[in-house]
C-alpha positions as CSV (number, residue, x, y, z in Angstrom):
1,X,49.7,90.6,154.1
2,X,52.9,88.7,155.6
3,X,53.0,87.2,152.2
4,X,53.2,90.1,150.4
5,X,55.6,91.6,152.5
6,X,57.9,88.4,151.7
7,X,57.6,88.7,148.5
8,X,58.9,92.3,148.2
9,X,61.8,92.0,150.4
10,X,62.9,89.1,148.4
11,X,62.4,91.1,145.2
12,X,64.4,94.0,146.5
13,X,67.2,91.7,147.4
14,X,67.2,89.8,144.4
15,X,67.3,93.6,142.6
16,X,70.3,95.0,145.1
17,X,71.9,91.6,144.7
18,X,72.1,92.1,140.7
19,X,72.2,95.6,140.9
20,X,75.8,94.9,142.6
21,X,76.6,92.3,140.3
22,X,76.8,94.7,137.2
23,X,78.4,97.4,139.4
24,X,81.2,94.5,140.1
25,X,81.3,93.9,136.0
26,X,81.4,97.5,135.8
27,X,84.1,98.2,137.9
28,X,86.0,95.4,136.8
29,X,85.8,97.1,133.2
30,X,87.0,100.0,134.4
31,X,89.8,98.7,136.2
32,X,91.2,96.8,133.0
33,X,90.7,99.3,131.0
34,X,93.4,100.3,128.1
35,X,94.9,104.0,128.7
36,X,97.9,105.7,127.2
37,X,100.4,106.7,130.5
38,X,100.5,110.1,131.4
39,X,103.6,109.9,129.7
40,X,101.8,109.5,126.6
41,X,103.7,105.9,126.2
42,X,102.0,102.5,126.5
43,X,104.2,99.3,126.6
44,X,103.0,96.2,125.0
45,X,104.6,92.5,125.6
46,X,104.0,89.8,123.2
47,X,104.2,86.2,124.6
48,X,104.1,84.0,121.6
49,X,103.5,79.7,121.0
50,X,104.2,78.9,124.7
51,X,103.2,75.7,123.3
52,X,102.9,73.5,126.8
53,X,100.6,71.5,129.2
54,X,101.0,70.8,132.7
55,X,103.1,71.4,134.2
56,X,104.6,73.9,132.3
57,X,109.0,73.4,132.1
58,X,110.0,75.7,134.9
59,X,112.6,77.2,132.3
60,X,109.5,78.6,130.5
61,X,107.4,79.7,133.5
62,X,110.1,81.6,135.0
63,X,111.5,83.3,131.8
64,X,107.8,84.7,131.6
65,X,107.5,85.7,134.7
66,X,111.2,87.4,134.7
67,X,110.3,89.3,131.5
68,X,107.2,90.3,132.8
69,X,109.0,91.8,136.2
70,X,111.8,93.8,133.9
71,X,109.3,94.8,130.9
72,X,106.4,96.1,133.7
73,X,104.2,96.2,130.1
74,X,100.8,97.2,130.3
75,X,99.6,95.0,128.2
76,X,100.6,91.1,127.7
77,X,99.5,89.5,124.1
78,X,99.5,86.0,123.9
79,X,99.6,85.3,120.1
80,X,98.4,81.3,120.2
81,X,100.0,78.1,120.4
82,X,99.2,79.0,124.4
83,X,99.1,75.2,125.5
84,X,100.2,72.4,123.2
85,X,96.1,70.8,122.9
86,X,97.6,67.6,122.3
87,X,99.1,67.2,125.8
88,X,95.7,68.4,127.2
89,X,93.7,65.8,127.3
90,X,91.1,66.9,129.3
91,X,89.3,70.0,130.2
92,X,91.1,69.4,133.6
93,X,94.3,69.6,132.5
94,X,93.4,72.3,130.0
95,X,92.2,74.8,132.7
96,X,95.5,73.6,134.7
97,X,97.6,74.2,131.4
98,X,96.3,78.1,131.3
99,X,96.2,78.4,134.7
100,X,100.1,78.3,134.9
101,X,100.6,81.3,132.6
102,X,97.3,83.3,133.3
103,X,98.4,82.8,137.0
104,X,101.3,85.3,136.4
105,X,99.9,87.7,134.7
106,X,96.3,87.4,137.4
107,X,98.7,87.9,140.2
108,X,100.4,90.7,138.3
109,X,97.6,92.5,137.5
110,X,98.3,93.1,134.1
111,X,95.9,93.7,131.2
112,X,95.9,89.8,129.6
113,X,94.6,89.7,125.4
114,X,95.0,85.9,123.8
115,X,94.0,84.6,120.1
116,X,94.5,80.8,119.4
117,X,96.8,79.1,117.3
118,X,96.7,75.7,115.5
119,X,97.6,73.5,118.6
120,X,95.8,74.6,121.0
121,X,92.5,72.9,120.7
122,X,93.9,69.7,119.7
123,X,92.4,68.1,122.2
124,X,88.5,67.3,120.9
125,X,87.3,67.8,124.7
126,X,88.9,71.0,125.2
127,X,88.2,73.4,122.1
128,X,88.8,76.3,122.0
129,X,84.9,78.0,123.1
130,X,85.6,76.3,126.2
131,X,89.4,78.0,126.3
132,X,87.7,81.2,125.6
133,X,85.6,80.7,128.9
134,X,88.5,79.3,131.1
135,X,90.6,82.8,129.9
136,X,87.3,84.8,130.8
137,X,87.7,83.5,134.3
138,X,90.3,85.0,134.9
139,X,89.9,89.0,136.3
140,X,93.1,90.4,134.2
141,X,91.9,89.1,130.7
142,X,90.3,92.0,128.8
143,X,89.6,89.4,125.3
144,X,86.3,88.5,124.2
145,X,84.3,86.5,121.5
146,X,82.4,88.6,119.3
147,X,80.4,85.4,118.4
148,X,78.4,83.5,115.8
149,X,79.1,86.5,113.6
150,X,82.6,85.9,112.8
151,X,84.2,82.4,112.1
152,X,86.7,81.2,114.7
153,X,86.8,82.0,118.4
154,X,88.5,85.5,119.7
155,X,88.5,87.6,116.9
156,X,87.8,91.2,118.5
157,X,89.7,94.8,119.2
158,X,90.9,96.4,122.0
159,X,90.8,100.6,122.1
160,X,93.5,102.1,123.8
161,X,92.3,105.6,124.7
162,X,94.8,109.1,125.2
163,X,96.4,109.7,128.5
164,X,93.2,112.5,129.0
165,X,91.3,109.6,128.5
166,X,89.0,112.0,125.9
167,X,89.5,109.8,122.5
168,X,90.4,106.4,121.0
169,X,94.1,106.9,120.7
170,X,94.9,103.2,119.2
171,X,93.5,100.1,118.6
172,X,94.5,96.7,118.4
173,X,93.5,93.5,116.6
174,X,93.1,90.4,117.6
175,X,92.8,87.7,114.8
176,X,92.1,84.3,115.0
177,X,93.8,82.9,112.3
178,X,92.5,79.8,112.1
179,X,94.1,76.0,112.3
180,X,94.0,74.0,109.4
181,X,92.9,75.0,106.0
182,X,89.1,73.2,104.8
183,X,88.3,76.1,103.2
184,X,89.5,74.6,99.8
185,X,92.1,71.9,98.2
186,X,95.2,73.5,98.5
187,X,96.0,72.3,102.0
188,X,98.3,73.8,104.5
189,X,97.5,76.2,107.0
190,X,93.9,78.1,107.3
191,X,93.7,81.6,106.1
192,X,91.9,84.4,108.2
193,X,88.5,84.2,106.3
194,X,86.5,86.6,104.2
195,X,83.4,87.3,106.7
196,X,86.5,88.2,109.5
197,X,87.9,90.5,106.7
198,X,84.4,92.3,106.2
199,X,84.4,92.6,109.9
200,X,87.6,94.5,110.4
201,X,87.0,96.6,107.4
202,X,83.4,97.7,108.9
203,X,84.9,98.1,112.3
204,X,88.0,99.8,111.2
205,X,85.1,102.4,109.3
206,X,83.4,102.8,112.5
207,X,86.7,103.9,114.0
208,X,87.7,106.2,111.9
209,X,84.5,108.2,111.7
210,X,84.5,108.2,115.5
211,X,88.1,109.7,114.9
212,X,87.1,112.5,112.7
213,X,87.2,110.5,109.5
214,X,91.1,109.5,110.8
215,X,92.0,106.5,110.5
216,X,93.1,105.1,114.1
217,X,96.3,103.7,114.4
218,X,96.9,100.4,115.2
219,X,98.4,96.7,115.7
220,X,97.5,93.9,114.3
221,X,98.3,90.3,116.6
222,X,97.6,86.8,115.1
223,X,99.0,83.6,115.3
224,X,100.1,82.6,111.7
225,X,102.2,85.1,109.5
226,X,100.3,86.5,106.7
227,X,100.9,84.8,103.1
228,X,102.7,88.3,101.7
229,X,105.9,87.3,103.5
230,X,107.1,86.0,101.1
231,X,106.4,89.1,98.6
232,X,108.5,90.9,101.2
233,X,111.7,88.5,101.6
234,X,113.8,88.5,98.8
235,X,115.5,85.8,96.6
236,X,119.1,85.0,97.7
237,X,122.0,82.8,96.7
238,X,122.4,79.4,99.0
239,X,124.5,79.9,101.9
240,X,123.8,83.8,102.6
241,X,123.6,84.5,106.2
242,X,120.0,84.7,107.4
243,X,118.6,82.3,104.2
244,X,116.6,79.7,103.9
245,X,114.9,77.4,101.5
246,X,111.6,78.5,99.2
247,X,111.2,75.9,97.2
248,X,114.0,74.6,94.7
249,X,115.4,78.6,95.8
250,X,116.7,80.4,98.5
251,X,115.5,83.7,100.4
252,X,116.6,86.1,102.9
253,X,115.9,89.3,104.5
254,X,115.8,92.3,102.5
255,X,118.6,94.4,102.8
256,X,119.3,96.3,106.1
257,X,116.3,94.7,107.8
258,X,118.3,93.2,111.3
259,X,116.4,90.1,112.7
260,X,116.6,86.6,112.4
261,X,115.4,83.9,109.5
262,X,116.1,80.3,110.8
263,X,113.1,78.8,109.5
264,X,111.1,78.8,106.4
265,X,108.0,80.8,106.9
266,X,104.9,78.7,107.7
267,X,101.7,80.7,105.9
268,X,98.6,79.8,104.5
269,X,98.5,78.7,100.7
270,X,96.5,80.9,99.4
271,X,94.8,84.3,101.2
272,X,91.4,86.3,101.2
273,X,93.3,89.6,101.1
274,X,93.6,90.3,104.9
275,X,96.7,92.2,103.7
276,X,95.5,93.7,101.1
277,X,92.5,95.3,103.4
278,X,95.1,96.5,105.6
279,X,96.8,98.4,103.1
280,X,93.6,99.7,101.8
281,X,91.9,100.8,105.2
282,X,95.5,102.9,106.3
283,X,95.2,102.3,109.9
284,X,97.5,99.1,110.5
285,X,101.1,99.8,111.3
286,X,101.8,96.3,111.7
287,X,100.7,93.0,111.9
288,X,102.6,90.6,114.6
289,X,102.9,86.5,114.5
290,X,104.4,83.7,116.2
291,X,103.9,80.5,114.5
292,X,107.7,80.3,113.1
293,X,109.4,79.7,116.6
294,X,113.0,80.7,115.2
295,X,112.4,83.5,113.0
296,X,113.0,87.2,114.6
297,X,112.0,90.2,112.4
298,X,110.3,93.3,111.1
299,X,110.0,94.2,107.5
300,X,108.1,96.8,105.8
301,X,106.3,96.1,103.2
302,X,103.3,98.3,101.2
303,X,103.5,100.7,104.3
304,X,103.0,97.8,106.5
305,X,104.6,96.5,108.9
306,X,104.9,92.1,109.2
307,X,106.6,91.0,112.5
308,X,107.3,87.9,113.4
309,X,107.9,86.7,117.4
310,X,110.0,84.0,118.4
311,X,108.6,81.6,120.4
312,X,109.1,81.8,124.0
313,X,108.4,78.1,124.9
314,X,110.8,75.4,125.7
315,X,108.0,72.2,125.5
316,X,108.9,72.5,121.7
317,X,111.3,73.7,119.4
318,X,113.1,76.7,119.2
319,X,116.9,77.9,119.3
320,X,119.4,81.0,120.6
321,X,116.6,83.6,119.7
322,X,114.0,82.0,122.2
323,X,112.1,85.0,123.8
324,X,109.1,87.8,123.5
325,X,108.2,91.2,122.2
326,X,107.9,94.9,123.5
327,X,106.2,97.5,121.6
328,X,106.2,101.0,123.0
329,X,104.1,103.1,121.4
330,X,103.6,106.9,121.7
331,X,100.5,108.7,121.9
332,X,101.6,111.3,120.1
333,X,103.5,109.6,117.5
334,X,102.1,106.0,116.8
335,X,103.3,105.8,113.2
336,X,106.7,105.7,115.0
337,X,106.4,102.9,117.7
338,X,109.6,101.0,119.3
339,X,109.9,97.4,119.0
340,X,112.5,95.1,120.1
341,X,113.0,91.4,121.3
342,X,113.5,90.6,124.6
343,X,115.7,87.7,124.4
344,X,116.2,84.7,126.9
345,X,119.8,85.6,127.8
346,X,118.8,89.7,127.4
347,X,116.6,89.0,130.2
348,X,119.3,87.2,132.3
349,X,122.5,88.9,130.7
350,X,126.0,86.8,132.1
351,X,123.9,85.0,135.0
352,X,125.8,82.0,135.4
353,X,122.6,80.0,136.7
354,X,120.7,80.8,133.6
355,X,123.0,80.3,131.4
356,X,123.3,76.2,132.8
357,X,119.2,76.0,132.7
358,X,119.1,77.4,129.2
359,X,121.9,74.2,128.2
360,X,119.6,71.8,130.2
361,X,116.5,73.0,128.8
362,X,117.4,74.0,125.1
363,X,116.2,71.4,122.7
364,X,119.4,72.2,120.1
365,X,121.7,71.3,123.2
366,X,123.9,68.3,122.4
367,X,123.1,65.4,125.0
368,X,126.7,65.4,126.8
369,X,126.3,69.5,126.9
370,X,123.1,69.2,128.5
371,X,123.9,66.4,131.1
372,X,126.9,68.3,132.1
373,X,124.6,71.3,132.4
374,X,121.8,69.8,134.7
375,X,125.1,69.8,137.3
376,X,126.7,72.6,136.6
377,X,123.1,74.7,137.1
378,X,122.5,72.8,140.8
379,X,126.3,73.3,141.9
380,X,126.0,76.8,140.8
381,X,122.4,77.4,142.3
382,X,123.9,75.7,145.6
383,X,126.7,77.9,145.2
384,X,124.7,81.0,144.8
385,X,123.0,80.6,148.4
386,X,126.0,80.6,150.4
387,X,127.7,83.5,148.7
């Protein structure tokens, strides 16, 4: 009888003891879930190629964490390139490499998304299933791998509901675009692939029926730019401002497009029509990159919408336009969102200090500038305690 007494208690504990661990999944769900503000605005910030290990430059850390403070977004995007996978060697240091970022944004509690780039499993011990689980560990990341279903690792969506919280209000992408083409011979870059195309285009369906056959408006994030860039920059002579090579020719910015082209877009060589599907299904406004650390724009193009991010790291390269993005998008007028760059030195404005760091730091510093700066920043940080 004692026996079967035993065995019942330690049934019903093992059944309250799971019972509260879905009611801790459930309430962690709840708490990170997406909502418009009762303002009927939500705020976006897009972190993009980080590119470091550990530790991460203190230059970089802090410029996060600074932006975060002055955006207060609800939502951060990390659009790959997170950690440079070379430097990470082990899944040690990998975990430590995230950790410095995810950190922020854990301690912040602030909605976290992530796709992958093409360095950040580099490192054969660390790929990126493995990234996926370290990012899942962490209470303010609301990504997810759909699975076996779809090629790559973190290709998903994340529903932003109304302010009443009654309806699906906006959506947003999340695209892994790959590393490396071996998809065919023509090299380069890989190209988001055909069975993740089919995906968004049944999702996006299921959406819009939910929506009242409407198409929901929405964002799409992924690492590498799409190939129809260059459909949407325009041939230039050499030398115009904002130009750079294409071959044996030369292309800019289309007319009264503000932004900044430093660098040669980096696409894949060939595409599956991710942007064609896009244009087809009606419900992307835009679809955001990093990849190209020095390029700075948004152009429209066939009623959509391609954005490119600087880079925000310092571990690589990158010049004057080193930063992030804000979108703020309206409720009740998505089609009409706000975007803008939040800049290194709009973040810091005439701070002497942070001027000195960026000179030290900046990797298109001259060598006498930048050992002149490394003093200047510690006289002036000394300087700034005692005033």
């Amino acid at each position: 009888m004692n026996r079967v007494k035993k065995f019942f208690a330690v049934a019903l504990s093992v059944i309250m003891m799971l019972s509260c661990v879905s009611l801790i999944a459930f309430a962690k769900e709840e708490e990170m879930s997406l909502q418009f503000n009762d303002d009927g605005k939500f705020t976006i910030l897009q972190f993009a190629d980080i590119q470091d290990g550990y530790p991460m430059l203190t230059i970089t850390k802090k410029l996060i964490k600074d932006t975060l403070d002055k955006v207060q977004p609800d939502l951060v995007v990390l659009t790959g390139d997170n950690i440079s996978g070379g430097s990470t060697t082990t899944k040690v240091i990998t975990r430590a490499a995230i950790n410095e970022f995810m950190s922020i944004f854990e301690k912040a509690g602030v909605p976290t998304a992530a796709v992958f780039g093409n360095h950040d499993d580099e490192s054969a011990l660390a790929d990126k299933d493995f990234q996926m689980s370290v990012y899942e560990s962490y209470d303010c990341f609301v990504g997810y791998n759909e699975g076996d279903i779809i090629p790559g690792c973190g290709t998903y969506n994340l529903p932003i509901m109304s302010s009443d919280g009654e309806r699906i209000a906006f959506n947003i992408w999340m695209t892994d675009s790959g590393t490396y083409n071996s998809e065919n011979d023509r090299g380069g870059y890989a190209c988001t692939t055909k069975e993740q195309i089919a995906w968004y285009v049944e999702k996006s369906n299921e959406l819009k029926a939910q929506n009242g056959g409407i198409p929901v408006p929405s964002i799409n994030f992924q690492h590498i730019i799409v190939p129809n860039i260059f459909d949407a920059l325009v041939e230039c002579e050499e030398g115009t401002p904002e130009s750079v090579p294409y071959g044996n020719r030369f292309i800019t910015l289309p007319e009264g497009i503000e932004g900044h082209l430093h660098e040669t877009p980096c696409p894949p060589n060939y595409s599956n029509g991710q942007f064609e599907a896009f244009v087809q299904q009606g419900d992307v406004l835009a679809t955001v990159s990093g990849h190209d650390h020095k390029n700075a724009f948004v152009i429209p193009h066939m009623g959509v919408d391609i954005i490119n991010t600087p880079g925000v790291g310092f571990s690589s390269y990158n010049d004057e336009t080193v930063g992030s993005r804000v979108f703020v998008i309206d409720e009740n007028d998505p089609e009409n969102y706000e975007t803008y760059c939040e800049g290194y030195f709009d973040v810091y404005g005439d701070d002497e200090v942070a001027l000195y760091r960026y000179q030290a730091y900046s990797r298109t510093t001259d060598d006498l500038t930048k050992f002149v700066a490394w003093f200047k920043m510690i006289f002036a940080s000394i300087t700034a305690i005692f005033a």
